[in-house]
N, C-alpha and C positions, 0 to 999 in steps of 0.2 A: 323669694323675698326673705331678707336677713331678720333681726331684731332690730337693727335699726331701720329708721327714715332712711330711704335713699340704697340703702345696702341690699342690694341683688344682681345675680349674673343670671345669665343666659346659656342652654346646652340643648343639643339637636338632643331627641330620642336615639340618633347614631352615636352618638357621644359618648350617652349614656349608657347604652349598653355597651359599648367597649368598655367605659370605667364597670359596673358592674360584672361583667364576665372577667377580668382582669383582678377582682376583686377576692370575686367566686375562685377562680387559682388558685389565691394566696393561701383562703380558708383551707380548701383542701390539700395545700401543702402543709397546712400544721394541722394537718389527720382531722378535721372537721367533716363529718359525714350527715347524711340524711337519717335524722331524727334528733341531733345533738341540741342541747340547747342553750345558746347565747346569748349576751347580755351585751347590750350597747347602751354606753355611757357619753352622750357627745353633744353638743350643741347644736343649735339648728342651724347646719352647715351641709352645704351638699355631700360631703361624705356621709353623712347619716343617712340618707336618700339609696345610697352607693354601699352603704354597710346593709341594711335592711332589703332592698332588693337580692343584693348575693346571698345574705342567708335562705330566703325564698327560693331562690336558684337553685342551689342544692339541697334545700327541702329541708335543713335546719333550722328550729322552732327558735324566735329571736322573744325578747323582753327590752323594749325602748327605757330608757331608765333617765330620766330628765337632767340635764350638766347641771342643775341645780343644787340637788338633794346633796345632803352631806355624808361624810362618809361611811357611818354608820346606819344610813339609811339604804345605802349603797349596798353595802356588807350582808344586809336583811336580805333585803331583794336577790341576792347571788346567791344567797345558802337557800333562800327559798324558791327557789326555780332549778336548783342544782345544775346551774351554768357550767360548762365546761373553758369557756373563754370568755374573757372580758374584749369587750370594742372601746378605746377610748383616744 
């Protein structure tokens, strides 16, 4: 379910784990490894779903960070978590 009325899709758990294992890839192609810790920046969209699962996957500690906050609250959150990649 999106934010709006009406706004939702549909994905097998087969789906899903392709998008996520496909995901999980990408992280470890920019040297993301288990224990790192990232910051996702995104709206409530199935990629958020599919960014948070792949960092779990390979064991890289994630911080959800709301597509609301501004960008200085943004900025906090990163230097306080000592994120290595931003998800946006």
């Amino acid at each position: 379910e999106g934010n709006e009325p009406g706004d939702s899709a549909k994905i097998t758990y087969s789906e899903l784990l392709h998008k996520v294992c496909q995901f999980a890839n990408v992280l470890r192609s920019q040297g993301v490894k288990k224990g790192d810790r990232i910051s996702i920046y995104l709206p409530m969209i199935l990629e958020l779903v599919v960014a948070m699962l792949a960092c779990a996957r390979i064991g890289a500690l994630h911080s959800i960070v709301f597509a609301g906050f501004s960008a200085e609250s943004l900025c906090e959150r990163i230097l306080d978590c000592g994120c290595s990649l931003l998800i946006t």
